[in-house]
C-alpha positions as CSV (number, residue, x, y, z in Angstrom):
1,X,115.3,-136.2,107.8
2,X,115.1,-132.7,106.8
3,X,117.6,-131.6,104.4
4,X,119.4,-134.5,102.4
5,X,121.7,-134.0,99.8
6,X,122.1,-137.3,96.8
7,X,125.2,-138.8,96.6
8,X,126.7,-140.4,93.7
9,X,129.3,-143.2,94.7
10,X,132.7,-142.0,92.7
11,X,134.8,-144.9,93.8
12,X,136.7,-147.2,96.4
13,X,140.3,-146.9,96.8
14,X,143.1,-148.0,98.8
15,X,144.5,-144.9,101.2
16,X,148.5,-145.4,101.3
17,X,150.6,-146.2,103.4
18,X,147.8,-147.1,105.9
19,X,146.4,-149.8,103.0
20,X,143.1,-148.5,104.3
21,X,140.0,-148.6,101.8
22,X,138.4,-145.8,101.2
23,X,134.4,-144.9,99.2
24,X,134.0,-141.4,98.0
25,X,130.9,-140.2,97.3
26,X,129.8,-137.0,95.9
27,X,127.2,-134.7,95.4
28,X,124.9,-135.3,92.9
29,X,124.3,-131.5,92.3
30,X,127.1,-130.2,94.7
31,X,130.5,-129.9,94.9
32,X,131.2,-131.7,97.8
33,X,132.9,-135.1,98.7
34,X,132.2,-137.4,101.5
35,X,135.2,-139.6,102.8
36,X,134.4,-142.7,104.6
37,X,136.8,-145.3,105.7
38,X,135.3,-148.8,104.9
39,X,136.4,-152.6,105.6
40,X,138.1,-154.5,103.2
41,X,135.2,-156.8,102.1
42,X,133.0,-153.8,101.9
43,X,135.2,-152.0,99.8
44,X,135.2,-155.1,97.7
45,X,131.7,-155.6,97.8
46,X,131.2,-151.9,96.1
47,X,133.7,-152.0,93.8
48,X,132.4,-155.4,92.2
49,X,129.0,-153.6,91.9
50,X,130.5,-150.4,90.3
51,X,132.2,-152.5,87.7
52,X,128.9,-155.0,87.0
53,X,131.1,-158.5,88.7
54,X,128.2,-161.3,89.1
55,X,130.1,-163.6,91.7
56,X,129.6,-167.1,90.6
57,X,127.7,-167.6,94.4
58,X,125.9,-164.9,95.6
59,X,127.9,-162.4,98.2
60,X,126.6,-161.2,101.1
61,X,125.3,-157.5,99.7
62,X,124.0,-159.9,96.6
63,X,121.8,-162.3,99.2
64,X,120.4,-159.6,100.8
65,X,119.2,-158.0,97.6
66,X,117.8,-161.2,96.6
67,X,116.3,-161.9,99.9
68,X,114.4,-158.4,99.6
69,X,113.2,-159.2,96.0
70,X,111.8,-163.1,97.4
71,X,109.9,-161.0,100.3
72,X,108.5,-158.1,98.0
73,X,110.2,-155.2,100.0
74,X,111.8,-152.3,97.6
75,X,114.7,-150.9,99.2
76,X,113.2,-146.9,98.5
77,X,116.7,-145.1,99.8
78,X,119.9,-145.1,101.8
79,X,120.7,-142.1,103.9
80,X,123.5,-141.3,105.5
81,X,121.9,-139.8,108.6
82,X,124.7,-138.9,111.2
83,X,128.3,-138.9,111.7
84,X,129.3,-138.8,115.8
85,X,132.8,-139.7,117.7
86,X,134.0,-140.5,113.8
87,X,131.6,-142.8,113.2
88,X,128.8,-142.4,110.5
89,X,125.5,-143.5,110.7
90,X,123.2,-145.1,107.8
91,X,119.6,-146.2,107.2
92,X,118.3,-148.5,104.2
93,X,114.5,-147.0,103.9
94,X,112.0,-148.9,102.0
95,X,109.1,-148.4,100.2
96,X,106.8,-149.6,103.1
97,X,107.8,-147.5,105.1
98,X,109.8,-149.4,107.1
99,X,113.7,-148.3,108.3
100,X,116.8,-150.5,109.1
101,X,120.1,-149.3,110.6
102,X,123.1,-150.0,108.9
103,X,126.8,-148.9,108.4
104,X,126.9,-146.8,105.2
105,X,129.9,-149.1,103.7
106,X,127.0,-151.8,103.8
107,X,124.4,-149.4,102.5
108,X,126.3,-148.5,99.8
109,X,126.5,-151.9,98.7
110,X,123.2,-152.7,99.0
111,X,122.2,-149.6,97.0
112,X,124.1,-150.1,94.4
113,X,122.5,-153.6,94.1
114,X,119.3,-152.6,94.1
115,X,119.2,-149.1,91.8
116,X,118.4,-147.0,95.2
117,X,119.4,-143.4,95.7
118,X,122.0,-142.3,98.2
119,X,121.5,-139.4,100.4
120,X,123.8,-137.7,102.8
121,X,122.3,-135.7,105.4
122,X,123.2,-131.6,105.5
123,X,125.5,-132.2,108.8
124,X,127.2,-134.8,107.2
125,X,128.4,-133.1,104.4
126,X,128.6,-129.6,106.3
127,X,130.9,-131.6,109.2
128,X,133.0,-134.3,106.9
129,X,132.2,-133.4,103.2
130,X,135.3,-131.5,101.4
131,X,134.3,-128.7,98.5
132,X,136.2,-129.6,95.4
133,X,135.1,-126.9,93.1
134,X,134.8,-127.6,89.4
135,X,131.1,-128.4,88.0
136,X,132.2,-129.4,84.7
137,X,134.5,-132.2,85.7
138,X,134.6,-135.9,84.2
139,X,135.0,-138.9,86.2
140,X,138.1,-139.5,85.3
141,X,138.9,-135.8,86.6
142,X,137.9,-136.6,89.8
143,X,139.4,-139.6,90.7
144,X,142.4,-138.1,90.1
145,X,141.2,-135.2,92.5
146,X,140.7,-137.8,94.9
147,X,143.8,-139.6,94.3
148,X,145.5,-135.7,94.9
149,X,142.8,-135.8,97.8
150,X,144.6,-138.9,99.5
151,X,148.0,-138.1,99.0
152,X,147.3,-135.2,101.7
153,X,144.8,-137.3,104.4
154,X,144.4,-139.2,106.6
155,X,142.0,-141.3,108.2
156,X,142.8,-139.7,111.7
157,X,141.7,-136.5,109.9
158,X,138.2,-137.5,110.0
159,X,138.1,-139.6,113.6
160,X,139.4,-142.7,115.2
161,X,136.8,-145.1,113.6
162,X,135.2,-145.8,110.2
163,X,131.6,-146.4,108.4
């Protein structure tokens, strides 16, 4: 992948009145925001990694890290590689080399399990990212951009289907 861009994962949300969930990433030296419309368990799923949750059972995201760990594979990346039709494309790359396909709401997860980098393709973030200037802004600052962000969207802006 030729130019690639990391990400930093600012947050999941609920998009009202749709009720649709929401991941915003950003980039890491960049002003721009990627928008992707996720399920409901994904959403789930990233948010209990943000905020450190250890399911009494292992969720889905949390197998698959622990299946990775019991077969010695290190998951090296995730990029976002495409976005076509409204649909964005992922893969988890490892350290052997090896590549998987995934949706990036899954991804996500998974990366944030493991520690891995996120990177977004140029095209993505040329074709869906949204410039929010403002280098010096804290966290808090911009979720509240993106709460001002998602009073004005919708998930028709970006396409009919989600990542």
């Amino acid at each position: 992948m030729a130019n690639v861009n990391e990400l930093d994962v600012v947050g999941v949300r609920v998009e009202m009145p749709s009720n649709q969930p929401i991941v915003l990433l950003k980039e890491s030296d960049g002003e721009r925001y990627l928008p992707i419309w996720i399920g409901a368990v994904e959403a789930t799923a990233i948010a209990y990694a943000q905020q450190g949750v250890v399911p009494p059972r292992p969720l889905t995201h949390d197998l698959i890290r622990d299946l990775l760990k019991a077969i010695g594979q290190e998951l090296a990346q995730v990029r976002i590689t495409s976005l076509q039709d409204g649909v964005f494309y992922a893969d988890l790359v490892f350290t052997s080399g090896l590549e998987v396909s995934a949706r990036p709401s899954d991804a996500i997860a998974i990366a944030l399990r493991t520690g891995s980098p996120i990177f977004g393709a140029e095209e993505v973030l040329n074709e869906a990212g949204i410039p929010i200037p403002d280098a010096d802004a804290d966290p808090e600052d911009e979720v509240e951009k993106f709460r001002e962000f998602l009073d004005g969207v919708s998930p028709e802006d970006f396409g009919p289907a989600h990542g």
